[in-house]
C-alpha positions in Angstrom: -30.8 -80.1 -1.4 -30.0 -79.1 -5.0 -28.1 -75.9 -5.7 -29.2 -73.4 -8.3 -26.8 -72.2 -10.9 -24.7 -69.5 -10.6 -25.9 -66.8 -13.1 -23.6 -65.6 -15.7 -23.2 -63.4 -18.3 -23.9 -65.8 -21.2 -27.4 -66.0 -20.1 -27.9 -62.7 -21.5 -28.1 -62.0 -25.1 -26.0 -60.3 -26.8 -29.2 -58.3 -27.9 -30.0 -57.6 -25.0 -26.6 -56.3 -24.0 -26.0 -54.1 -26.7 -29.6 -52.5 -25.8 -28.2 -51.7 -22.4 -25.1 -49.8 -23.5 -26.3 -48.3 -26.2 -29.5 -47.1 -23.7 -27.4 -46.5 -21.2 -25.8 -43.2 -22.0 -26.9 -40.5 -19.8 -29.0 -37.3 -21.6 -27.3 -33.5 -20.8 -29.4 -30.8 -19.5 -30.0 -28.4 -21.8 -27.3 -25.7 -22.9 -24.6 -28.2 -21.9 -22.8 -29.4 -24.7 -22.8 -32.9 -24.5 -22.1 -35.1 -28.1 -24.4 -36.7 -30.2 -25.2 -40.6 -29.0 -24.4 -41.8 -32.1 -21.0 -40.2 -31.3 -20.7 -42.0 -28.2 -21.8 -45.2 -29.4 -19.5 -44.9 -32.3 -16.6 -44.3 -29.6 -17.8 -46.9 -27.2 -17.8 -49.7 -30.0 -15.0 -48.9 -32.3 -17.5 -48.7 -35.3 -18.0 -46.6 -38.0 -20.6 -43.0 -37.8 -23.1 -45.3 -40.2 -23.0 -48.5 -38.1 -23.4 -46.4 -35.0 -26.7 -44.2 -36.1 -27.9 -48.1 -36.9 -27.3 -49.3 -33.5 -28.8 -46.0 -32.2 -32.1 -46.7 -34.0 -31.8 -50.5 -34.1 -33.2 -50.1 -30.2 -35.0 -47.2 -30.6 -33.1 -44.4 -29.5 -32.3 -41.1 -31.4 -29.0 -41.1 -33.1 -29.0 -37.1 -32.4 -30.4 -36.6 -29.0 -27.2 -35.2 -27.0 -25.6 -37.3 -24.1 -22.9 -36.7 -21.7 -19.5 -37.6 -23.2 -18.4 -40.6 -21.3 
């Protein structure tokens, strides 16, 4: 009986993770504040307002559609 290999996180690629964080932020209702994503994902990474409008776009999301501040 052969075993099948545990899965791990470097099956993923890093594509592929940065996708789900960056499309991972949740959208506000409307009228309640909330920050830009680009904001958030500029937070979450550590990266500068340029790189994270980029990232925003790079996987197709809108760098100023507002998201819950996390």
């Amino acid at each position: 009986m052969t075993q099948t290999p545990e899965p791990s996180v470097n099956d993923i690629p890093d594509n592929e993770l940065l996708g789900r964080v960056v499309r991972g932020f949740r959208p506000i209702k409307r009228g309640d504040g909330g920050i830009y994503l680009w904001d958030a994902v500029m937070n979450r990474f550590g990266i500068r307002p340029t790189y994270a409008k980029q990232l925003c776009c790079r996987f197709g999301m809108d760098p100023y559609k507002k998201v819950h501040r996390s």
